[in-house]
C-alpha positions as CSV (number, residue, x, y, z in Angstrom):
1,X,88.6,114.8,120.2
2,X,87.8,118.3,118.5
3,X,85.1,118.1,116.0
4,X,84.9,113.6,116.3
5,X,87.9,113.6,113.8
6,X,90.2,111.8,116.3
7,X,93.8,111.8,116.8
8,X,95.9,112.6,114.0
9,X,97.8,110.2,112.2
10,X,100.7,110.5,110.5
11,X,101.0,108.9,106.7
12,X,102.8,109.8,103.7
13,X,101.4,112.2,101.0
14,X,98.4,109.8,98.8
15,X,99.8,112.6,96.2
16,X,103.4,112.0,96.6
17,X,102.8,108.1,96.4
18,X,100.4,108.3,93.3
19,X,104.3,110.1,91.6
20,X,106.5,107.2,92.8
21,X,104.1,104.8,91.3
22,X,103.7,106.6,87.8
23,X,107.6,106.8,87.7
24,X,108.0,103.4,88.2
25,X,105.6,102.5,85.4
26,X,107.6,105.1,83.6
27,X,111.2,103.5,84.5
28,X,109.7,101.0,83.4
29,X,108.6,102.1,80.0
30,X,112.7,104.1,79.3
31,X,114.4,100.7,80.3
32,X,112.4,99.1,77.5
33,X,112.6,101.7,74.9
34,X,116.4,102.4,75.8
35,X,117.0,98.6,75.6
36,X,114.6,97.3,72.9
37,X,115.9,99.7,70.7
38,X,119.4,100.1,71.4
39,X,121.1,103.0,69.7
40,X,118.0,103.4,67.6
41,X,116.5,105.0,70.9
42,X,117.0,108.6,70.7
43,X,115.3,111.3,72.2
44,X,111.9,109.6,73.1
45,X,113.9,107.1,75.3
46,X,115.8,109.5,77.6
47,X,112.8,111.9,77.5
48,X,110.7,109.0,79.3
49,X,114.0,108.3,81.6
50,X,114.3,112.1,82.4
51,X,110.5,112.7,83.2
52,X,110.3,109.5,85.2
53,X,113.0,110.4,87.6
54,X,111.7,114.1,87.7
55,X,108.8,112.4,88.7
56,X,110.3,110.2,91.1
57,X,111.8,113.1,92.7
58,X,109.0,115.2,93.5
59,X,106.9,112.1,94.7
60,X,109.9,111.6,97.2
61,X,109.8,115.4,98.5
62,X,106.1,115.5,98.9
63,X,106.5,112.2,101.2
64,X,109.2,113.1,102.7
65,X,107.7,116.4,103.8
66,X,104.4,114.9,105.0
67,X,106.5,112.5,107.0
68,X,108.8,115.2,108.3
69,X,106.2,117.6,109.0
70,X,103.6,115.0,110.5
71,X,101.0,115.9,108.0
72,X,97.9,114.2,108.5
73,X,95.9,114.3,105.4
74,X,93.5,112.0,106.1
């Protein structure tokens, strides 16, 4: 043990997690926009659908890294 921090663990990004959860709450939000308001939805719908998977995707790279890599953050 250098420095009493122990071994390193391995974990997924706290960042990359805090994105997945915000996009589902965001998935969440376009699937009721898009289906509450049918046709009606226009461009506020998909814009929540297109951020919340852009979101979704950069949660999954930064957890996917850390995992890969063996990052321990913590």
């Amino acid at each position: 043990m250098r420095g009493g921090r122990g071994p390193a663990r391995r974990g997924a990004d706290p960042l990359g997690l805090w994105f997945w959860a915000l996009a589902v709450l965001g998935l969440a939000r376009a699937w009721l926009i898009l289906v509450r308001d049918g046709d009606t939805a226009g461009v506020v719908g998909w814009a929540w659908l297109g951020g919340s998977l852009l979101l979704a995707l950069l949660g999954g790279v930064l957890v996917a890294r850390s995992l890969l890599r063996g990052d321990p953050r913590r």
